[in-house]
C-alpha positions as semicolon CSV with decimal commas, in nm:
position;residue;x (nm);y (nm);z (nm)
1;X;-14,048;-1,223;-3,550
2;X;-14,331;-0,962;-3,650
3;X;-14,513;-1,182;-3,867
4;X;-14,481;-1,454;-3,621
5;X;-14,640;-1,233;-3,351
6;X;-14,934;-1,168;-3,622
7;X;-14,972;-1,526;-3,683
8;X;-14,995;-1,601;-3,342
9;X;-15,267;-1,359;-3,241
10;X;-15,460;-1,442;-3,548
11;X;-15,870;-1,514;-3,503
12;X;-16,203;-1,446;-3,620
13;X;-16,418;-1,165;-3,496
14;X;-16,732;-1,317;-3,602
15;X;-16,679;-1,648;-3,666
16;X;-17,009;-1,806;-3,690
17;X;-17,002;-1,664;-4,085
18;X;-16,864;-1,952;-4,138
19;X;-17,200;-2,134;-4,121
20;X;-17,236;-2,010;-4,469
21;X;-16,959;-2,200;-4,617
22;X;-17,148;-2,547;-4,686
23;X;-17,412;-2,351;-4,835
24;X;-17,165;-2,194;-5,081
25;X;-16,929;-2,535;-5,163
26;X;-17,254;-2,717;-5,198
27;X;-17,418;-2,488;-5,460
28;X;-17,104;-2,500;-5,634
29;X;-17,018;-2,836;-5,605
30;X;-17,367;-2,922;-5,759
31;X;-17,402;-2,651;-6,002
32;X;-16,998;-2,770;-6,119
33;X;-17,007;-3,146;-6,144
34;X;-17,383;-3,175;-6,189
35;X;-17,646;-2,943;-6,330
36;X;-17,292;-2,816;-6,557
37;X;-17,253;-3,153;-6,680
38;X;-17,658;-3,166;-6,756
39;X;-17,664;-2,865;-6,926
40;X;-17,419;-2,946;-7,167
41;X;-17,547;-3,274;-7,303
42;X;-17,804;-3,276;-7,484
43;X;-18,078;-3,538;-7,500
44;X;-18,054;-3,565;-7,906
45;X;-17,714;-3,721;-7,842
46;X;-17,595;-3,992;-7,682
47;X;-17,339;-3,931;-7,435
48;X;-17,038;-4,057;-7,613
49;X;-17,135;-3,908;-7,918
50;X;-17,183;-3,603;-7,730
51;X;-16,837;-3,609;-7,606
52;X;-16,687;-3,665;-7,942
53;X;-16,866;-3,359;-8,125
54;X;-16,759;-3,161;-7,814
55;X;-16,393;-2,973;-7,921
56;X;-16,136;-2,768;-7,732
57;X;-16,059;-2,791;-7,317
58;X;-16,306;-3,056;-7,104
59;X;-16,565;-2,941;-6,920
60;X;-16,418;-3,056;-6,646
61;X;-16,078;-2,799;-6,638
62;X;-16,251;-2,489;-6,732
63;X;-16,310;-2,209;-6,544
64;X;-16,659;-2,127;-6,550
65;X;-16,869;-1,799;-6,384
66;X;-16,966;-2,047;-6,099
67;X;-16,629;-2,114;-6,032
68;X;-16,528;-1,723;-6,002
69;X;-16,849;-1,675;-5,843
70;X;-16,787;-1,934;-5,546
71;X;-16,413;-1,757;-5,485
72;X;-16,585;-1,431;-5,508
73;X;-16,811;-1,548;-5,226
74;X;-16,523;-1,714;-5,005
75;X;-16,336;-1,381;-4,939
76;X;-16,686;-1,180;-4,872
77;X;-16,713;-1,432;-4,625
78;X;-16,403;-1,466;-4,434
79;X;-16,407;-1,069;-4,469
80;X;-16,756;-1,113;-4,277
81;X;-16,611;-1,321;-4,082
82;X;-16,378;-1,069;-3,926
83;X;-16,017;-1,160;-3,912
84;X;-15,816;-0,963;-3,693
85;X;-15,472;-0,983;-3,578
86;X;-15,366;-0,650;-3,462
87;X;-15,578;-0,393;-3,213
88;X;-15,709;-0,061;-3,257
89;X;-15,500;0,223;-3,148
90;X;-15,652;0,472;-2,860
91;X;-15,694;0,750;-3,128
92;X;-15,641;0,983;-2,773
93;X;-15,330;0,893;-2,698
94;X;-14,952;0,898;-2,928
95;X;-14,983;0,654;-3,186
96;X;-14,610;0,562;-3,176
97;X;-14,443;0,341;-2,855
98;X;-14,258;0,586;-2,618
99;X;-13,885;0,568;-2,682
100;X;-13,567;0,637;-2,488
101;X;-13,233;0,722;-2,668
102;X;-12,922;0,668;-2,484
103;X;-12,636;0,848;-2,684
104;X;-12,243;0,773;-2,587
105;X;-12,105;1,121;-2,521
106;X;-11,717;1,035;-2,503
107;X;-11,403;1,158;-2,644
108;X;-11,382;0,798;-2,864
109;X;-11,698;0,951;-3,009
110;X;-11,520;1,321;-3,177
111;X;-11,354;1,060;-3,393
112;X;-11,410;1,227;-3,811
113;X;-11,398;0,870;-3,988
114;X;-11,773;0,969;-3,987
115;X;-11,786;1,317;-4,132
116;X;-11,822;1,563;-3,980
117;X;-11,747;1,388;-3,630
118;X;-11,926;1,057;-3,467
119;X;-12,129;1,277;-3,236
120;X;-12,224;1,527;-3,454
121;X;-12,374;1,298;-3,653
122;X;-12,524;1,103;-3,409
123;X;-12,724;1,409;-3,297
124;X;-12,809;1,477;-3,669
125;X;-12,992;1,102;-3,676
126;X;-13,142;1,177;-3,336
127;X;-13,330;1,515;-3,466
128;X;-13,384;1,346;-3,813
129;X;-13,571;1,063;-3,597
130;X;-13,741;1,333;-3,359
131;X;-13,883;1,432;-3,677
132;X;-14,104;1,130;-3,715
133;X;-14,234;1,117;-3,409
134;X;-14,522;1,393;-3,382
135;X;-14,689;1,317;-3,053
136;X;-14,504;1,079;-2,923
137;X;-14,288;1,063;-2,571
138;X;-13,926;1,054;-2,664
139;X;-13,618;1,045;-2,381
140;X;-13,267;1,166;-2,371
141;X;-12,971;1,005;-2,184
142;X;-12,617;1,049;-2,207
143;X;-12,360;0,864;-2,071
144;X;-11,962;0,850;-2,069
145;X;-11,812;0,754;-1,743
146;X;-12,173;0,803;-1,559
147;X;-12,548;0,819;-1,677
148;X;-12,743;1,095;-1,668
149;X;-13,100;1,176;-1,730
150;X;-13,052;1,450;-2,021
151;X;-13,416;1,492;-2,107
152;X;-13,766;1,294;-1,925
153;X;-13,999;1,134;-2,156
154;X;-14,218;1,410;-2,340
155;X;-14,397;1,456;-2,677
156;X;-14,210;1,787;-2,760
157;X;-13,924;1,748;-2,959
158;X;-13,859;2,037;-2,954
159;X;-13,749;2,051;-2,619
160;X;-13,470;1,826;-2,630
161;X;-13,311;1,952;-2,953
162;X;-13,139;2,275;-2,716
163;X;-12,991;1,988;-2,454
164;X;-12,880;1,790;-2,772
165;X;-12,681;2,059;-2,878
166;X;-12,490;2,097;-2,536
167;X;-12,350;1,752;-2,501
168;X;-12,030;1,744;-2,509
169;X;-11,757;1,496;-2,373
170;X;-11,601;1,814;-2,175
171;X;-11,934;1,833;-1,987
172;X;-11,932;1,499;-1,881
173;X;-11,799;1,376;-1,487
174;X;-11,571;1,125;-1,596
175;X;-11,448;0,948;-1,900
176;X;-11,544;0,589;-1,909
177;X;-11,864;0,363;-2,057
178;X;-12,120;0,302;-1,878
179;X;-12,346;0,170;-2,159
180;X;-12,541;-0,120;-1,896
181;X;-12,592;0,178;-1,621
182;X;-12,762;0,358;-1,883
183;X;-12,934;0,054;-2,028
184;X;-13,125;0,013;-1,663
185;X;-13,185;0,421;-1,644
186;X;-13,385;0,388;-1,997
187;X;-13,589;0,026;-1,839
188;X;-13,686;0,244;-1,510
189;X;-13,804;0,493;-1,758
190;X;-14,049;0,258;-1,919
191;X;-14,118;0,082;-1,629
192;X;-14,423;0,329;-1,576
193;X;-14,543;0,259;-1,927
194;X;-14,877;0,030;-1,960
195;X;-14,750;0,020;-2,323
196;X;-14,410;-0,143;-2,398
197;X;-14,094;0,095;-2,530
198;X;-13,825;0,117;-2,760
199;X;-13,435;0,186;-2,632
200;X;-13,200;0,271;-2,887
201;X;-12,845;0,336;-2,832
202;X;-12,622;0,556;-3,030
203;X;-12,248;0,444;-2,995
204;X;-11,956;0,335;-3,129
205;X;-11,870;0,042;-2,951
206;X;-11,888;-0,100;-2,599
207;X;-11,710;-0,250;-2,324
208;X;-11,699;-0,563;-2,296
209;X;-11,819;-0,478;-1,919
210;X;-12,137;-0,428;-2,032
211;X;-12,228;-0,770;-2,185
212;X;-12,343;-0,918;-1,883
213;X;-12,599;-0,601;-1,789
214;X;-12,739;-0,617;-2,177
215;X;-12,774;-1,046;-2,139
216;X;-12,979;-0,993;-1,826
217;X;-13,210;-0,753;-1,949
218;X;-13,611;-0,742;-1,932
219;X;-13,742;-0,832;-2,225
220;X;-14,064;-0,614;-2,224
221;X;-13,893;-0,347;-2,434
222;X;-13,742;-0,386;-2,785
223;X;-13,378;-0,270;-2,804
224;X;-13,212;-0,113;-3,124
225;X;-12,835;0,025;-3,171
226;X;-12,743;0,264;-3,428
227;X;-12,372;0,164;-3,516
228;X;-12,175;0,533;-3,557
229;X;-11,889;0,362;-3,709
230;X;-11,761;0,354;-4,079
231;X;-11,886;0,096;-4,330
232;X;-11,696;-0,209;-4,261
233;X;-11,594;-0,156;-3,909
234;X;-11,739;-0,356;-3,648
235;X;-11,723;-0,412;-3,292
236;X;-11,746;-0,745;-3,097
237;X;-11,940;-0,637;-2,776
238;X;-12,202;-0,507;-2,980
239;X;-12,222;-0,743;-3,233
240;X;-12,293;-1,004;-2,938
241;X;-12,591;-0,828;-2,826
242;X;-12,930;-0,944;-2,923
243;X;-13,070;-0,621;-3,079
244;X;-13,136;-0,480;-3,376
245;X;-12,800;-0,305;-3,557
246;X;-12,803;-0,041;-3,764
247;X;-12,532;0,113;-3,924
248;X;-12,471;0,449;-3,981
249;X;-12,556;0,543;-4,356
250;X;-12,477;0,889;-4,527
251;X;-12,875;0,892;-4,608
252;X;-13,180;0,821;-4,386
253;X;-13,203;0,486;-4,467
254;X;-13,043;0,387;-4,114
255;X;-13,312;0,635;-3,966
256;X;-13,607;0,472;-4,172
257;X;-13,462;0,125;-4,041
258;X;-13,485;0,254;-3,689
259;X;-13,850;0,387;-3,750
260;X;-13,933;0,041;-3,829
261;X;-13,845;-0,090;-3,554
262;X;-14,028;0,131;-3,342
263;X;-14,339;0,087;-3,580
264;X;-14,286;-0,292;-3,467
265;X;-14,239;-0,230;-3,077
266;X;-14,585;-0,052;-3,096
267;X;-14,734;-0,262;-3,280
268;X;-14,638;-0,537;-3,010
269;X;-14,743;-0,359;-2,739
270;X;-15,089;-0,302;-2,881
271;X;-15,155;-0,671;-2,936
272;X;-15,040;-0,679;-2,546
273;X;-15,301;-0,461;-2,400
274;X;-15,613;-0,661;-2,362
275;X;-15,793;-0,268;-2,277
276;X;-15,815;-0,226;-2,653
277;X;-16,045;-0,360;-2,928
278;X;-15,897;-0,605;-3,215
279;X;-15,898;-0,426;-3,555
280;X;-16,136;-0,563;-3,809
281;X;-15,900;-0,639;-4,081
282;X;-16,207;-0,798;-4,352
283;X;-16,198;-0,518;-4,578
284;X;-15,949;-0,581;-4,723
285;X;-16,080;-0,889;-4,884
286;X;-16,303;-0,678;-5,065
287;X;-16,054;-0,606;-5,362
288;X;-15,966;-0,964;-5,448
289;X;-16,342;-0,998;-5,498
290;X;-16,320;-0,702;-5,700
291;X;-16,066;-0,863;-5,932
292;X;-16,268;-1,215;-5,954
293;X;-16,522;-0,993;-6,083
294;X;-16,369;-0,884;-6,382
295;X;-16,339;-1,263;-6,530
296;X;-16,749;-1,182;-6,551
297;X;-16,649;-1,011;-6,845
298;X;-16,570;-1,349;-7,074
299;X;-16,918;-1,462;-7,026
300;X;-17,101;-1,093;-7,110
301;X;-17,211;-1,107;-6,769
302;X;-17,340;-0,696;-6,756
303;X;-17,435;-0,712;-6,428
304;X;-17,098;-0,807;-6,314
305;X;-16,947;-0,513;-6,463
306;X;-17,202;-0,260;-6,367
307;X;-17,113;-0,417;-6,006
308;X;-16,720;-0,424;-6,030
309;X;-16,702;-0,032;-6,160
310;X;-16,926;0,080;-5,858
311;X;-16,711;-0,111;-5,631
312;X;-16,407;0,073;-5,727
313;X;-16,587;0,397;-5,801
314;X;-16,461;0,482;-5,491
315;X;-16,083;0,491;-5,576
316;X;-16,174;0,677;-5,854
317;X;-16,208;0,974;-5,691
318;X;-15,893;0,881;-5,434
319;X;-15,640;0,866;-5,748
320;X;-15,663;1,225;-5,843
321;X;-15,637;1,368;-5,475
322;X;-15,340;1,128;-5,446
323;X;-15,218;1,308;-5,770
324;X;-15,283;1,675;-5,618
325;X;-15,079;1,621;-5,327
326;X;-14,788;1,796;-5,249
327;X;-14,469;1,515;-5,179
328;X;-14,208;1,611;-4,912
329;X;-13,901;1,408;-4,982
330;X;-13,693;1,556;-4,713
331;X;-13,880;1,342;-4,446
332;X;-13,729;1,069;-4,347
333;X;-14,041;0,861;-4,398
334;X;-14,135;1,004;-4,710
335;X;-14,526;1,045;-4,619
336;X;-14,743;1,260;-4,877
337;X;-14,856;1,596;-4,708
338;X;-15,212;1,651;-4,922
339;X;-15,227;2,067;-5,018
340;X;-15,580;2,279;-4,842
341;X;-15,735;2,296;-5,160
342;X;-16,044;2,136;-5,171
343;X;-16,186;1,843;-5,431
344;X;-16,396;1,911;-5,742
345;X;-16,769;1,881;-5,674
346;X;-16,781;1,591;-5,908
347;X;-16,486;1,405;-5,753
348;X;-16,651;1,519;-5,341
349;X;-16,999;1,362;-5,471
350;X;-16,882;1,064;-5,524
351;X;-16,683;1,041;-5,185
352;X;-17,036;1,087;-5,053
353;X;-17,206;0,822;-5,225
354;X;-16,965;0,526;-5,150
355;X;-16,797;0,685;-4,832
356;X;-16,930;0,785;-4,499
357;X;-16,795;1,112;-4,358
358;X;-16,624;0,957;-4,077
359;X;-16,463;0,713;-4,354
360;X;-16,382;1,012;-4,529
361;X;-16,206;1,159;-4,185
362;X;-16,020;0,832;-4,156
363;X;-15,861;0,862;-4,481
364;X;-15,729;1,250;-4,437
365;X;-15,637;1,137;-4,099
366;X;-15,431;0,809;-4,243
367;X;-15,275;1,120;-4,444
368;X;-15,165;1,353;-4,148
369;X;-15,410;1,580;-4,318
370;X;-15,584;1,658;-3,993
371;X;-15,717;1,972;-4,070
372;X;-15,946;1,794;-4,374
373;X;-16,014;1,501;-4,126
374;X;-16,180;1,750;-3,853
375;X;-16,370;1,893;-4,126
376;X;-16,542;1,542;-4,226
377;X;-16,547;1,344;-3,898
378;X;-16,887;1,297;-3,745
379;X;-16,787;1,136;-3,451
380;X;-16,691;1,350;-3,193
381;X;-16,469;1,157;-3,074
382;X;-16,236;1,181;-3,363
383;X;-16,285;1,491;-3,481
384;X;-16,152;1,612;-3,096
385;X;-15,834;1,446;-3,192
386;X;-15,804;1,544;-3,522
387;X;-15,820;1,907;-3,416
388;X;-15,588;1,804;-3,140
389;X;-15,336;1,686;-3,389
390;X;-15,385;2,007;-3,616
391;X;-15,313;2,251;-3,309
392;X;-15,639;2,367;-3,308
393;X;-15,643;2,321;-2,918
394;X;-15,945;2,557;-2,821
395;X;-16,143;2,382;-3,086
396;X;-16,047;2,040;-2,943
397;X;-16,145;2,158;-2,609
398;X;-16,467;2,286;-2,674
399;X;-16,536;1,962;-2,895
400;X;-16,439;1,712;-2,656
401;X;-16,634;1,865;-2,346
402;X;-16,937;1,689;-2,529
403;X;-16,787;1,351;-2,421
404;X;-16,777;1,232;-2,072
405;X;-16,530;0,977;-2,140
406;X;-16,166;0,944;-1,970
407;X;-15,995;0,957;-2,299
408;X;-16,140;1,278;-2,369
409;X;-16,091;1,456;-2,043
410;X;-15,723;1,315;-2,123
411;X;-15,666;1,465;-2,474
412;X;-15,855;1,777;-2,315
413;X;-15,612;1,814;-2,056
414;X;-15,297;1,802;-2,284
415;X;-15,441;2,031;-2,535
416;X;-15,501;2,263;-2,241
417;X;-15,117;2,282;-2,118
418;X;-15,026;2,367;-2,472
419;X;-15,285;2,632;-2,495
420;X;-15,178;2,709;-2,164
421;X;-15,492;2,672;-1,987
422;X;-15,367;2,526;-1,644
423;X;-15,547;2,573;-1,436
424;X;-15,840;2,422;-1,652
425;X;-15,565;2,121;-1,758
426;X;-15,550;2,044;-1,356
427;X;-15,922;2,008;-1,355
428;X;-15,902;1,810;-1,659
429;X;-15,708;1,516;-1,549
430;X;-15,867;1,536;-1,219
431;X;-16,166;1,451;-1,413
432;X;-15,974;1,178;-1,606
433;X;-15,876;1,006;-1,247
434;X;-16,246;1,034;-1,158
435;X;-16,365;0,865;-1,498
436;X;-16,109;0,602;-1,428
437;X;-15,867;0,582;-1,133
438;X;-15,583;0,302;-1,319
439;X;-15,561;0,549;-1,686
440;X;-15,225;0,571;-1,814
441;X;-15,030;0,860;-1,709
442;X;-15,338;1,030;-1,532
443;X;-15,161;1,053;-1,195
444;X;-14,802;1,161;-1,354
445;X;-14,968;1,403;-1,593
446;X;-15,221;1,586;-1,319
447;X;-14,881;1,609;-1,100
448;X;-14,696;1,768;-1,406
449;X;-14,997;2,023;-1,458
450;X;-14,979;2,107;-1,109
451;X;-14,608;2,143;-1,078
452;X;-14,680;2,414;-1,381
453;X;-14,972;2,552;-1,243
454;X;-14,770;2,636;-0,893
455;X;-14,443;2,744;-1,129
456;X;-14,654;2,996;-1,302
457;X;-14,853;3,137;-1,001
458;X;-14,539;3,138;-0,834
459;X;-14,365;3,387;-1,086
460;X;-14,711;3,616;-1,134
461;X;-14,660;3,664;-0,758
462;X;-14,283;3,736;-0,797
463;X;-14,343;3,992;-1,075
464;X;-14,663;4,165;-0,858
465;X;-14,393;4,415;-0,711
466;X;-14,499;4,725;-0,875
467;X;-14,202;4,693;-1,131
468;X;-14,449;4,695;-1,467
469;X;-14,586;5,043;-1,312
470;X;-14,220;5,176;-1,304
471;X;-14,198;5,190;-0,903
472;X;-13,998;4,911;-0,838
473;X;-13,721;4,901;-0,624
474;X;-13,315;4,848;-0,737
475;X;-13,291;4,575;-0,516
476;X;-13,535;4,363;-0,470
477;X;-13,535;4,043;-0,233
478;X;-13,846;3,808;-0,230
479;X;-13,928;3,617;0,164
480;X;-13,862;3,267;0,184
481;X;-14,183;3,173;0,404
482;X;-14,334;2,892;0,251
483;X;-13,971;2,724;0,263
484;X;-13,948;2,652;-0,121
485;X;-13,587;2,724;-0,243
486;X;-13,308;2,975;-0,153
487;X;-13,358;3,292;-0,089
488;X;-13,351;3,491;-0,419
489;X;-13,255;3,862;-0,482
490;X;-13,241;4,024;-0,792
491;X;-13,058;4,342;-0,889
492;X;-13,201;4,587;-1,170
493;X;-13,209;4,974;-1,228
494;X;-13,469;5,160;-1,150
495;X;-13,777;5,121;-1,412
496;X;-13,662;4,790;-1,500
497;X;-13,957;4,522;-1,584
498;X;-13,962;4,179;-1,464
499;X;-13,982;3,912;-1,744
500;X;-14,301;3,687;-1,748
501;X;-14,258;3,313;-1,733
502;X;-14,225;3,290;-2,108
503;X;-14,017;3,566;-2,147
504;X;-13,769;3,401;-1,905
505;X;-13,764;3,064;-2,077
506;X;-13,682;3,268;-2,380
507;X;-13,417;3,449;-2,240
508;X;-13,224;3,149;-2,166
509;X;-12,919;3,091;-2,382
510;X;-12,967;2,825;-2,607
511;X;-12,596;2,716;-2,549
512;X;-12,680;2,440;-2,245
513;X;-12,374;2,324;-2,224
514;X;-12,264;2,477;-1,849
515;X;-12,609;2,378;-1,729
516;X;-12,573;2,044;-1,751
517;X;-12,194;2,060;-1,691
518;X;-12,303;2,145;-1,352
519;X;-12,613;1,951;-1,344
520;X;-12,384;1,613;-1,448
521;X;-12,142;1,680;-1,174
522;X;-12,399;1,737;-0,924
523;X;-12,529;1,386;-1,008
524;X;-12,228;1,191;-1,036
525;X;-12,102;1,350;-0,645
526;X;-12,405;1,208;-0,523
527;X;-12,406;0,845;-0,654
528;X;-12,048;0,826;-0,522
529;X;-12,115;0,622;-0,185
């Protein structure tokens, strides 16, 4: 269905190269069947006694230079030509299609045919795939008897591995499957999305309740299920649903499976989104060019080979970095990690002669190197995000304040929550609504700053009491005034310090199992009509 989509959004970028192509079949067509022919007979002869002094293959089914020379010139010119059948990426935003994971959280699901229990390893494929997706928004739901919200989209996995931990099918309402209730929670959650989504849902079967809800669904996002049941085991509701099934493997293979199919959902979406540029895809014409080129060598053609080893002079010098790097088999998807040390002189020279810097940047940042692709890029642009990616957020901030483009003011924003810099973040996507009123997430992501911004003012002015100095009180009770919450007293001895807003988050026990026991059962009393 992938390739089909390609196909189908297919085209030229610049197709008026084409103008060329008589030029080029009617050179060769008359340097071929014509001036060839003329060449080769000569006027002492007569033409039949030419052709029977003439041994070995005809003229006529040989390959000669003109020949490899006319191919040669065919792919520089459809590269020319631009074809394109993907988009470029918004290098300021996640690079990967935001994703909801619905995970069944039921006693059917503490059954140990799959070592060490269905739901154990179910959240053992959920962190492995959390793993892969640096950047990008990832949900949690869980859902038994009811459906619950575990975790909103965000780009931190790492704060929905503690909530992971605490599900448990004592903690849920009610015993029951609710797969299709859970199915429209994860749709409502993309709904806001200008890009398209990925649901995946990690059970080990269904009711056969649910068909009807999973029939009926939107189409917009793509829908995976990871299977948690032994090899050989099947069940019918799922296998009816039109999704892509994965089974459960002792490996990562099932994970790298699922990673595909997000890596397909993206790629969807970006053909989707007429805001974005088509990706010039003529490049890579450039090496079967290359390798017409070396058939120069049968007819001593020197200037052929001169051209053919500058052409891939360039990979030259990418072969040994490959070669340096550092591989890191334990990830899922297996990517090469490249080690800080930098190239030889020799090998950096010639990076500089065939390669721009910015190409150079592009090719570290293909690599997840980012910290090599800030240090190349030219373009401010890009080297903003690549020190965004590399968690150099002060860096990135500084860098992109020389734009004045919405995507900037966007990636500046972000990298100011996470150097917590909120105030400044507030001001940041207040900028980005300015710059453009309809960008993606703007709104939702200048209310989250402020709800954080308010939070964290809102607990400075809690611990102003004169505790830090040692005068505070045993019992202290803060005024309800502004009408936000219940009123709130907290008991300490004397000389006791209030904990900032990260030492509070800190505090909190990673066991979150009665949080959302209570949180769950909260819920499900008030979707009861």
């Amino acid at each position: 269905m992938n390739l089909l989509d390609s196909l189908s959004a297919f085209h030229f970028l610049r197709p008026l190269w084409f103008l060329g192509l008589p030029i080029i079949v009617g050179l060769w067509w008359w340097y071929r069947f014509r001036q060839q022919q003329a060449d080769r007979i000569s006027r002492h002869f007569a033409p039949h006694l030419a052709k029977a002094l003439r041994t070995g293959q005809s003229a006529a089914g040989r390959i000669s230079p003109a020949d490899t020379l006319a191919a040669m010139l065919l792919c520089l010119l459809v590269g020319l030509a631009g074809p394109s059948w993907n988009r470029m990426a918004n290098p300021m935003v996640s690079q990967t299609a935001p994703l909801v994971i619905a995970l069944e959280v039921s006693q059917g699901m503490l059954a140990n045919d799959v070592p060490p229990n269905r739901l154990e390893r179910a959240k053992h494929k959920i962190e492995d795939l959390l793993a892969t997706r640096t950047g990008a928004d990832t949900a949690l739901i869980a859902y038994a008897g009811s459906a619950h919200l575990v975790v909103p989209l965000t780009n931190d996995p790492e704060l929905i591995k503690p909530y992971l931990e605490g599900l448990r099918p004592d903690i849920m309402p009610s015993e029951g499957d609710v797969a299709a209730q859970a199915l429209i929670m994860a749709e409502e959650l993309l709904q806001a999305r200008d890009v398209a989504g990925t649901i995946v849902f990690i059970t080990d079967g269904m009711g056969a309740q649910n068909a009807p809800g999973f029939a009926d669904r939107q189409e917009r996002n793509a829908l995976a299920i990871l299977q948690m049941l032994p090899e050989g085991k099947q069940d019918a509701t799922l296998a009816a649903i039109d999704a892509q099934r994965v089974v459960v493997s002792a490996d990562n293979s099932d994970v790298a499976q699922l990673e595909k199919t997000l890596a397909t959902a993206y790629q969807q979406a970006l053909r989707e989104d007429d805001r974005l540029a088509w990706k010039d895809n003529g490049g890579w014409l450039a090496w079967p060019a290359a390798l017409l080129a070396l058939l120069w060598f049968r007819r001593g053609w020197g200037l052929g080979a001169v051209a053919l080893l500058l052409w891939l002079a360039p990979l030259g010098a990418w072969l040994p970095a490959s070669a340096w790097a550092q591989q890191d088999n334990s990830s899922v998807s297996k990517r090469a990690e490249t080690t800080a040390e930098p190239n030889s002189p020799w090998l950096q020279s010639l990076w500089d002669a065939f390669l721009t810097p910015d190409q150079q940047g592009a090719w570290w940042l293909q690599r997840r190197d980012y910290a090599r692709a800030s240090e190349h890029f030219t373009d401010t642009a890009w080297q903003g995000y690549a020190l965004f990616r590399d968690g150099q957020y002060s860096a990135a901030i500084n860098t992109l304040s020389q734009l004045d483009t919405a995507d900037a003011a966007y990636t500046q924003g972000v990298a100011m929550i996470r150097n917590r810099q909120y105030r400044d973040a507030v001001q940041a996507f207040q900028t980005v609504l300015q710059r453009d009123p309809d960008y993606p997430d703007g709104e939702k992501n200048l209310a989250l700053a402020q709800q954080i911004l308010e939070y964290v003012e809102k607990t400075r002015e809690q611990s102003d009491t004169g505790e830090e100095s040692g005068e505070g009180a045993d019992d202290v009770v803060f005024d309800n005034e502004s009408g936000r919450g219940e009123l709130t007293q907290m008991a300490g001895e004397k000389g006791d310090k209030l904990l900032t807003a990260d030492q509070w988050i800190q505090s909190i026990d990673a066991d979150t199992s009665d949080y959302l026991r209570q949180r769950f059962a909260l819920e499900a009393a008030e979707a009861k009509p």
